[in-house]
C-alpha positions, 0 to 999 in steps of 0.5 A, a space after each residue: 350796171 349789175 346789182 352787188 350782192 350787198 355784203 361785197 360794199 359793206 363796212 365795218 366788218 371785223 370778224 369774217 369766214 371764209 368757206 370753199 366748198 367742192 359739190 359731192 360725186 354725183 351732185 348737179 352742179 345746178 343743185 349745189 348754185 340752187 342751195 347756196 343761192 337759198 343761204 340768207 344771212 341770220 337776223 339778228 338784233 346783236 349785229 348782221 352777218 353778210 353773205 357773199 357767194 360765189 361760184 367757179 366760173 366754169 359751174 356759173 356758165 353751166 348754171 347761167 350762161 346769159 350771166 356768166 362772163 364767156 372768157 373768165 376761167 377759174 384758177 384751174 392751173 398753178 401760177 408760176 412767177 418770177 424766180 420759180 415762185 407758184 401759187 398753187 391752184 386752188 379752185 374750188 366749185 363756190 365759195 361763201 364769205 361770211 362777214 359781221 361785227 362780231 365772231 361768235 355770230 360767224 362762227 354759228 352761222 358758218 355752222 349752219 351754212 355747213 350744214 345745211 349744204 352737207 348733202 350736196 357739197 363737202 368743206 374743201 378750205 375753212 378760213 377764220 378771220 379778224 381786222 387786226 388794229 383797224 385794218 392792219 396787217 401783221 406786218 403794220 401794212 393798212 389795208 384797203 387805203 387804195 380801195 374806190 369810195 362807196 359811191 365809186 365802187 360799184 363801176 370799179 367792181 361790177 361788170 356792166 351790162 356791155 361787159 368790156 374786154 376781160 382784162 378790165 372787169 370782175 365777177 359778182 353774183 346774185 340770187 333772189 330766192 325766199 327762203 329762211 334764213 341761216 340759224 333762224 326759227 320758223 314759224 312753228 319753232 324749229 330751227 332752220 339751217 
């Protein structure tokens, strides 16, 4: 089975961002999966921020082709449903979910992700926020009442090895790089990111 980058099982997060970027004219798109692969999430005695990236199908396959999915597409083309209703394309070439216990936190490490990536790829939609009334909806729907366990999740959520038909699976990611974390000091006292 695939291993999840840890941020997609975690629990208890109320503050999230959402951040979709598309690489600049002229950028590799190996250049834009190798600097947010390098992206780590701040430490921080006051509360985690997990980090989850991905990436268009398409620029996946490109970047890694042993590990991408052959028949997954990105939503390149506008979904049209019943009634003439559409929901809109909005495909981008990666996407960071940022999530923690509190927002001050995201909000400065979504800076620093901004930032630290502006040389290869410009913010195409900035999303914020926040469980409402403990994972209630505006509406007063509850969210994720029919989500797997945490012991479950893994087989629901991960393509395995022998990845089967697509219509049964979904996409994750993952890096291993070393390098300092969002909004963190280096050793010689600068800050990074």
């Amino acid at each position: 089975m695939s291993t999840p980058q840890g941020g997609i099982f975690a629990l208890g997060t109320s503050s999230h961002a959402y951040l979709e970027f598309d690489a600049l004219a002229g950028q590799r798109g190996r250049d834009l999966v190798d600097a947010i692969s390098s992206l780590r999430e701040p430490w921080t005695t006051m509360g985690g921020v997990n980090l989850v990236a991905g990436f268009r199908p398409e620029l996946w396959r490109e970047v890694a082709p042993d590990d991408a999915p052959p028949d997954v597409e990105g939503f390149n083309e506008d979904v049209v449903g019943v009634d003439g209703f559409v929901m809109p394309a909005t495909q981008h070439d990666a996407v960071l979910w940022l999530s923690g216990s509190a927002y001050d936190v995201i909000f400065d490490t979504a800076r620093a992700a901004i930032a630290s990536l502006r040389d290869r790829a410009s913010v195409a939609e900035e999303t914020s926020s926040w469980s409402y009334r403990y994972d209630l909806d505006l509406t007063g729907f509850i969210d994720g009442t029919k989500n797997p366990t945490l012991i479950d999740a893994p087989e629901v959520a991960l393509i395995p090895k022998a990845a089967p038909e697509p219509a049964e699976r979904s996409c994750s990611s993952r890096s291993g790089s070393t390098t300092p974390r969002l909004g963190s000091r280096s050793r010689s006292g600068s800050r990074s990111g």
